[in-house]
C-alpha beads as a LAMMPS data file, in Angstrom:
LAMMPS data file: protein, C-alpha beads

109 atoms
108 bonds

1 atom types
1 bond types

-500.0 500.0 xlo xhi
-500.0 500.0 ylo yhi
-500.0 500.0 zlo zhi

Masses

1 110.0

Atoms # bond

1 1 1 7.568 254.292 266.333
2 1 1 10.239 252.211 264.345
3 1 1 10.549 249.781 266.800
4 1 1 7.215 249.216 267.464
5 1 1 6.666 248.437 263.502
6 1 1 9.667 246.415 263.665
7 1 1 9.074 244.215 266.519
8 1 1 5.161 244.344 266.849
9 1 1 4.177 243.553 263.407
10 1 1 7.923 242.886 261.734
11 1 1 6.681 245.652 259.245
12 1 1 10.761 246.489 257.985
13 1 1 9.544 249.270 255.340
14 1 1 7.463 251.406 257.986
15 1 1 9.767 250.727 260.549
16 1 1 12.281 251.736 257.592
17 1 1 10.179 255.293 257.249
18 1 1 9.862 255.844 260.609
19 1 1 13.615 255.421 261.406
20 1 1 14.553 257.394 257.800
21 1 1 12.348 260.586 259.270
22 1 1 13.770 260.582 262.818
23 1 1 17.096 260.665 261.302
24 1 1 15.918 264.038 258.949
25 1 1 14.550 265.262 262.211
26 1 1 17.369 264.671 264.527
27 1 1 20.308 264.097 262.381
28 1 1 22.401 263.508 265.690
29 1 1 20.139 260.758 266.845
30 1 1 22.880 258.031 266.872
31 1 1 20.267 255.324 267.708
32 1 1 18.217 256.213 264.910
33 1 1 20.959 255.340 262.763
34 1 1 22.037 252.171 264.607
35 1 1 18.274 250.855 263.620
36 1 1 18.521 252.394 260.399
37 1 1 21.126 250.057 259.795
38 1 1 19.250 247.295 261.196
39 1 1 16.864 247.242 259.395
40 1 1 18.549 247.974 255.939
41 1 1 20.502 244.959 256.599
42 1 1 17.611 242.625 257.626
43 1 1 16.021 243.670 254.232
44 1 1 19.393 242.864 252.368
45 1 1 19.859 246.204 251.824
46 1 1 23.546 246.610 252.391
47 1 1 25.024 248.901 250.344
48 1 1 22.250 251.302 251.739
49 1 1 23.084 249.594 255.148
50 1 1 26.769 250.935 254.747
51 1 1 25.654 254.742 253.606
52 1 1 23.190 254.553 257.092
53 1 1 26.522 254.044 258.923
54 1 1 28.989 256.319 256.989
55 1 1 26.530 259.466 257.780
56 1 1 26.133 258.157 261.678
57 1 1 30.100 258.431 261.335
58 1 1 30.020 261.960 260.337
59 1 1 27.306 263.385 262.359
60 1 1 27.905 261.482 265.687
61 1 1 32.231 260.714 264.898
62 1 1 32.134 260.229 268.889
63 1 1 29.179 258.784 269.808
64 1 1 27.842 256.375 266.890
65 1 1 28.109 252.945 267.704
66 1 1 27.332 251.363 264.536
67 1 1 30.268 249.533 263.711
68 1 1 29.169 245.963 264.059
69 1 1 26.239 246.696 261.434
70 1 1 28.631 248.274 259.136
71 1 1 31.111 245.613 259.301
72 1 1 28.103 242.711 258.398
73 1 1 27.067 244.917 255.576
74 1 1 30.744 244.734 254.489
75 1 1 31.224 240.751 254.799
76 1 1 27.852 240.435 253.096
77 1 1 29.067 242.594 250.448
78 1 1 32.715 240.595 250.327
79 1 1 34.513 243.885 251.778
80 1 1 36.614 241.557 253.962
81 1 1 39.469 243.897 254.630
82 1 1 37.136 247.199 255.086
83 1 1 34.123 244.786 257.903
84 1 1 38.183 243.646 259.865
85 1 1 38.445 247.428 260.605
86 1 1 35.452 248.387 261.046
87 1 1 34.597 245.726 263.566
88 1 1 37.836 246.091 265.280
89 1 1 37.618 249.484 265.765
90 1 1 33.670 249.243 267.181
91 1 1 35.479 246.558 269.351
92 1 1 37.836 248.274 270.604
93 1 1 35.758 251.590 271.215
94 1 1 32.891 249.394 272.891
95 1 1 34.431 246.024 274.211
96 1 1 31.108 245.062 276.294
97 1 1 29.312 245.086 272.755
98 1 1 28.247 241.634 272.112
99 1 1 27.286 242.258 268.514
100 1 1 31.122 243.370 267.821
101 1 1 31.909 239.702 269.036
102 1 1 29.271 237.604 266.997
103 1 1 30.148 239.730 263.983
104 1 1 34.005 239.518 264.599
105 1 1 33.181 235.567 264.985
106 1 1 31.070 235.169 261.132
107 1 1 34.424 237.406 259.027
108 1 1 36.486 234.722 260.996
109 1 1 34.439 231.619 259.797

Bonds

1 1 1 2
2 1 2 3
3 1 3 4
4 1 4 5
5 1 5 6
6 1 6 7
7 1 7 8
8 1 8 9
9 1 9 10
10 1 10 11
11 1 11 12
12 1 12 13
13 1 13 14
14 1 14 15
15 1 15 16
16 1 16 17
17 1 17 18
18 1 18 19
19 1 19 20
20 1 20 21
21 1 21 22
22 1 22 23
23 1 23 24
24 1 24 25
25 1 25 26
26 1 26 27
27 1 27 28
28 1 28 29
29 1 29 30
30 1 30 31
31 1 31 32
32 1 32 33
33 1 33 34
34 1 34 35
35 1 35 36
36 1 36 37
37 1 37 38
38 1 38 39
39 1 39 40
40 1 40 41
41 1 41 42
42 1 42 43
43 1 43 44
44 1 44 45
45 1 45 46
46 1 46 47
47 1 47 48
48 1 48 49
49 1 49 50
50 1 50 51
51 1 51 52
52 1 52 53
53 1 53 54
54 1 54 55
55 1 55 56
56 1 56 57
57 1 57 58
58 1 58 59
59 1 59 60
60 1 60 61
61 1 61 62
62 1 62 63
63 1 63 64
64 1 64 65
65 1 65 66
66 1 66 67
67 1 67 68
68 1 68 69
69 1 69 70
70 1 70 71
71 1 71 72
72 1 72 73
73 1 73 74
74 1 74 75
75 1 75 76
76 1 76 77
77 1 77 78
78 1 78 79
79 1 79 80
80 1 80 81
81 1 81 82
82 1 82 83
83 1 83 84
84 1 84 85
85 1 85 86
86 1 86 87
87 1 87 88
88 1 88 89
89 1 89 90
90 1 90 91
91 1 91 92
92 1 92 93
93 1 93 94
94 1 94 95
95 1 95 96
96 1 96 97
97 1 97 98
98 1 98 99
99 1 99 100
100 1 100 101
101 1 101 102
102 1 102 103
103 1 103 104
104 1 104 105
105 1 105 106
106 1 106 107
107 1 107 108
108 1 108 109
């Protein structure tokens, strides 16, 4: 449903809700977190952006793969030091991620 408010009618608050209640419902639903994120940082919400990915952390440590939105919420927030771990350790747990890459390439500009 998130998705379809986000990229239908670029709606970010009920795409926002929709994602938010998935996550209550399924609080293992990685990708619910990973557009959580999303969206909090499209709507220059980043210090809620980095809270979306710290709980993906603890209820998916293996499986959440939301590092390259944390780390942009970091650099956005001048967290240099904190979005060069974060992003290097989503790139080196997921290597074929692209968004690792482009965010890796912005903290090096």
């Amino acid at each position: 449903m998130g998705l379809t408010y986000f990229k239908g009618f670029y709606d970010t608050s009920t795409a926002e809700q929709c994602f938010r209640m998935c996550v209550i419902n399924d609080p293992k639903h990685h990708y619910a977190y990973k557009n959580l994120a999303f969206v909090k940082n499209l709507s220059n919400k980043y210090d809620e952006a980095i809270g979306v990915c710290s709980m993906a952390k603890e209820f998916n440590p293996n499986t959440h793969d939301t590092y390259s939105l944390w780390a942009f919420a970091l650099l956005k927030r001048g967290r240099f030091v904190e979005a060069i771990r974060k992003i290097r350790k989503g790139a080196e747990k997921n290597p074929e991620n692209v968004d690792n890459w482009i965010v890796w390439a912005h903290l090096l500009r």
